[in-house]
N, C-alpha and C positions, 0 to 999 in steps of 0.2 A: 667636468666643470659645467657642463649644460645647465645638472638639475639646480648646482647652485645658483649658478644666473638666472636661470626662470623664476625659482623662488626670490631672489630679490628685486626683479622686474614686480614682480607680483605684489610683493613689499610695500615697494614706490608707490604704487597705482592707489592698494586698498588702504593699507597704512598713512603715508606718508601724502594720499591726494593728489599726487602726479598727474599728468596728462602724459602722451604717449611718447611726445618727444623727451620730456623732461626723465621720463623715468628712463629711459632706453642711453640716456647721456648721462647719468649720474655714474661718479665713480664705482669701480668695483673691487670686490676683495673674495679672497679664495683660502680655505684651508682644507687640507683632507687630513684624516685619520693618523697615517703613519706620518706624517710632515712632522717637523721640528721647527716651523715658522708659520707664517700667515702671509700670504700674495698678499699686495694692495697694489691699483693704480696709483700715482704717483700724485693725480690731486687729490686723493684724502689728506686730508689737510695736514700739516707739520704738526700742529700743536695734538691731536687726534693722535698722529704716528707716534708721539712722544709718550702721552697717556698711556700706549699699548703697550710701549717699550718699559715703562716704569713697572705695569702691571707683570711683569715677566716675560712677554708676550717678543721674539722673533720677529723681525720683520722682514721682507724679502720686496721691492718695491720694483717695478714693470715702469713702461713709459705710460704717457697719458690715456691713450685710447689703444689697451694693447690686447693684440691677436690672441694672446694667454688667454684671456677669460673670454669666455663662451659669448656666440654672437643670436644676437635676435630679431627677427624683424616684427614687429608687434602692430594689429591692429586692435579698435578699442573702438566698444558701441557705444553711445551715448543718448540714452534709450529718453532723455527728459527729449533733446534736439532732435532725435532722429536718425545723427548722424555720424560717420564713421570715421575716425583719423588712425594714422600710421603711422610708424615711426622704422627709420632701416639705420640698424645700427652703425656708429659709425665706424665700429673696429670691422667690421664685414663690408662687400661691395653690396649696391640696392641703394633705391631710393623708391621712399613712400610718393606715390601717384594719385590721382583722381580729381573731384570737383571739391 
């Protein structure tokens, strides 16, 4: 479950314009190969759950902020400012530090 976490970390950030905390708290979702369903955190939203569900799609739903999906602690340069933010997941122990 790592690789798929970091790539949707990654997602947020390039994609989607996140900042480090935002991408690092947005809901997450997991499928693998042999599975017959798809993870999701529990805030993906109902209406989102229901679109998967009509599409054929399995759903398997975890609590809010769960130890299931892989943990990250991410920092992020911001090469216009200078300067550097963090973000510690909040499914894992950490906290992002400094000025």
């Amino acid at each position: 479950r790592i690789v798929a976490t970091v790539v949707q970390l990654v997602v947020n950030v390039v994609d989607f314009g996140m900042d480090a905390e935002a991408a690092n708290n947005a809901p997450r979702f997991f499928c693998q190969k042999n599975d017959d369903y798809l993870s999701v955190e529990s805030r993906i939203s109902p209406e989102v759950q229901e679109g998967l569900k009509k599409k054929g799609h399995r759903i398997k739903v975890y609590g809010d902020f769960d130890l299931f999906f892989g943990g990250v602690q991410l920092i992020m340069f911001d090469k216009n400012k200078s300067k550097y933010t963090g973000s510690a997941d909040p499914r894992r122990g950490g906290a992002a530090m400094g000025d």
